[in-house]
C-alpha positions as CSV (number, residue, x, y, z in Angstrom):
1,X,-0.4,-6.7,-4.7
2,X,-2.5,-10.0,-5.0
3,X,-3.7,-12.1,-2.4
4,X,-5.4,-15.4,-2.4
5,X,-6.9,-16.5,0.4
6,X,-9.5,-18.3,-0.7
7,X,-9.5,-22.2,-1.3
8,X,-7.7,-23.2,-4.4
9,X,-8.9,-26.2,-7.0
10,X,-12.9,-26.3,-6.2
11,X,-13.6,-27.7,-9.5
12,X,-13.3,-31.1,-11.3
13,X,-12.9,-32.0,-14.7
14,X,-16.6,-33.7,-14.5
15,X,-18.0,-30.8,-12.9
16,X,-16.3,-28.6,-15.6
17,X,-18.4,-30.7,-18.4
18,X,-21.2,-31.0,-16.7
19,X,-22.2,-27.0,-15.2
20,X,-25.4,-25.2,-16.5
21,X,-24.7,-21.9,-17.9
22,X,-23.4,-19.8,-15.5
23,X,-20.4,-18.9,-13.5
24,X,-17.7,-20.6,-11.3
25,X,-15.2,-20.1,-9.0
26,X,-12.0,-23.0,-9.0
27,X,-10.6,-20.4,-6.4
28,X,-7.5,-17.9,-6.4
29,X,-9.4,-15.8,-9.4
30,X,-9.7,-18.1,-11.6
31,X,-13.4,-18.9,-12.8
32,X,-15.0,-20.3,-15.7
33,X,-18.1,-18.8,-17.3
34,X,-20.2,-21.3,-19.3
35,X,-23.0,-18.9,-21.4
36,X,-26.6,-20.3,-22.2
37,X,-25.5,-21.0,-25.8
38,X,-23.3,-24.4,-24.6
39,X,-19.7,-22.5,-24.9
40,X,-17.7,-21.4,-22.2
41,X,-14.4,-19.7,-21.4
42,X,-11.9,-19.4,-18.5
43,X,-10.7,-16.2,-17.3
44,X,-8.6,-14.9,-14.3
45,X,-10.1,-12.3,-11.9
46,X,-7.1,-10.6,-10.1
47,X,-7.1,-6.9,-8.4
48,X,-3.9,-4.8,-9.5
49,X,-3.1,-1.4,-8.2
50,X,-6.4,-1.2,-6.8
51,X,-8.6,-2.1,-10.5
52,X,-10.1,-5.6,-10.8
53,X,-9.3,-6.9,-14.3
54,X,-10.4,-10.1,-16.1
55,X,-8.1,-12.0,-18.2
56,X,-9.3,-14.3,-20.5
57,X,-7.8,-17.5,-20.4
58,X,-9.5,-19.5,-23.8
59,X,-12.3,-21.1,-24.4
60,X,-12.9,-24.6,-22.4
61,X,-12.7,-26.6,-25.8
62,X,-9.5,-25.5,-25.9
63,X,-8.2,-25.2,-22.6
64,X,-8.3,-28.2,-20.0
65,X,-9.1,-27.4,-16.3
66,X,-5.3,-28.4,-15.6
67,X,-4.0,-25.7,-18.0
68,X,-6.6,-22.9,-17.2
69,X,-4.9,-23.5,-13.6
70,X,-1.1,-23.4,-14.6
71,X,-1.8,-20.3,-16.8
72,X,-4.0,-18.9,-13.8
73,X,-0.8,-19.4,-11.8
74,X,1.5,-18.0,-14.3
75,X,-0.2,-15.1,-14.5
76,X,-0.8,-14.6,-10.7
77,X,2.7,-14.6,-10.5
78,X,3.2,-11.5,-12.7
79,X,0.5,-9.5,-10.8
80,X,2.1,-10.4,-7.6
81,X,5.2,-8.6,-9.3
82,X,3.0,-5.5,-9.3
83,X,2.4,-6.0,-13.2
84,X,-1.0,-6.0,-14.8
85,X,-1.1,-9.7,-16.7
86,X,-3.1,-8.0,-19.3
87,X,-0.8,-5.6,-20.2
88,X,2.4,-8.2,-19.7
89,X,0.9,-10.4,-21.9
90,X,0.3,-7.5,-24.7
91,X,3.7,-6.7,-24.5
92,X,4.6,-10.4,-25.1
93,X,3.2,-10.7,-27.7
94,X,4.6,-7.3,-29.6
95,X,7.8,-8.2,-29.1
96,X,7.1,-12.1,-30.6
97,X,5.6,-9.7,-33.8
98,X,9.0,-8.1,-33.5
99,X,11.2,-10.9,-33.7
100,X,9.7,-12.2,-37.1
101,X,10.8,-9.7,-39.0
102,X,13.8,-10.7,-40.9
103,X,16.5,-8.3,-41.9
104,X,16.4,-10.1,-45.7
105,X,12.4,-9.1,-45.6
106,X,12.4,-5.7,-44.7
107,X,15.8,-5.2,-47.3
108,X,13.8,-7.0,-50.1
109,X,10.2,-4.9,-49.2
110,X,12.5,-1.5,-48.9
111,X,14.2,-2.1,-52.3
112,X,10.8,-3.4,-53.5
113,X,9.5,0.3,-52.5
114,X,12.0,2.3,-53.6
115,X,13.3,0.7,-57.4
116,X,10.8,3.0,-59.6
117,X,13.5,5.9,-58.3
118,X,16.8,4.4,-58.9
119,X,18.0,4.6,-62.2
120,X,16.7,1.5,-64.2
121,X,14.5,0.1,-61.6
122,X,17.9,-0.7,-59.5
123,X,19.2,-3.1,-62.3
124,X,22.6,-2.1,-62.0
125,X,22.4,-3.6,-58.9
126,X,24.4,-0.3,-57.0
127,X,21.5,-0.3,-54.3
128,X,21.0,-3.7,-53.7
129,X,23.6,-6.0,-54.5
130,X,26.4,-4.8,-51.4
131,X,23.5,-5.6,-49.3
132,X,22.7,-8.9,-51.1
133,X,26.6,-9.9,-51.2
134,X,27.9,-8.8,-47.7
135,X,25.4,-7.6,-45.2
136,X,22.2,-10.3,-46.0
137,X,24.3,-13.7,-45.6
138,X,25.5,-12.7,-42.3
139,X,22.5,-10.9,-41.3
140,X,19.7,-11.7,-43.2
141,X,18.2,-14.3,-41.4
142,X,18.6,-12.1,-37.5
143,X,15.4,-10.4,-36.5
144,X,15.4,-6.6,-36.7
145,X,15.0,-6.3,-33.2
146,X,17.8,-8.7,-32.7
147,X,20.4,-6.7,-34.9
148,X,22.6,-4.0,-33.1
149,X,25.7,-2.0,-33.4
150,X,28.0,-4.3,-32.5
151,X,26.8,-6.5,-35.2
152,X,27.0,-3.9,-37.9
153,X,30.0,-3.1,-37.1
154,X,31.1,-6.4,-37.2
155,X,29.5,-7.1,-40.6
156,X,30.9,-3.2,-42.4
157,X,34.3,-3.9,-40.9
158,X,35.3,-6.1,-43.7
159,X,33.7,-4.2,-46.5
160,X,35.3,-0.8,-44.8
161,X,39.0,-2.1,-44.3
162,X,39.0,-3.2,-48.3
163,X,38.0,0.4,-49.4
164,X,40.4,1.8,-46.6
């Protein structure tokens, strides 16, 4: 669990521009480290099942005192959860990967793969066209991780009940 106890907001935007290199506290974990070559970075300093971790939060060019503390926040609320923010914020980001997948793309890069085995390099269109004519335009354009039975079900149930 996380605790903050300490004072929140102990820096200001012209302090933030103006620090030698070093490092500095704006309270609840959240510090920014400016290094002797000018740059600097925010990160987020919680303790999570009993392991202190540092999240980095961007680099100051980037990220304004105001957002280092709303992301600081945002993530001091998932470790209050009992989740490590690192680890949450990994997983957010595999399953945004996930989602732009496209069932069109991974049809077109499977049939791509696998033409130089069907008969004529797939030019009778057996393999690909069914997919192309009733699976793709209701389909196509739904992330993988999106799709499920239901919905291929729904999409094979007019293509079964005309063979049926």
């Amino acid at each position: 669990m996380l605790r903050v106890t300490r004072a929140l907001s102990k820096l200001s935007a012209a302090k933030v521009k103006s620090v030698a290199p070093g490092k500095y506290s704006d309270g609840g974990g959240l510090w920014l480290h400016r290094r002797q070559d000018g740059g600097a970075q925010w990160f987020l300093r919680v303790s999570i099942h009993g392991r202190r971790r540092e999240m980095g939060l961007g680099p100051l060019h980037d990220v304004s005192l105001k957002q280092a503390r709303l992301e600081a926040e945002r993530w001091r609320a998932v470790a209050r959860q009992g989740k490590d923010p690192i680890k949450e914020r990994q997983r957010l980001v595999r399953e945004a990967e996930r989602n732009l997948y496209l069932l069109r793309d991974i049809a077109a890069d499977a049939f791509e793969s696998r033409k130089a085995d069907l008969k004529d390099d797939g030019k009778a269109g057996r393999w690909f066209t069914p997919l192309e004519l009733h699976v793709l335009p209701k389909l196509g354009g739904v992330p993988v991780s999106q799709i499920d039975q239901q919905d291929i079900r729904d999409t094979l149930r007019p293509i079964l009940a005309r063979q049926g």
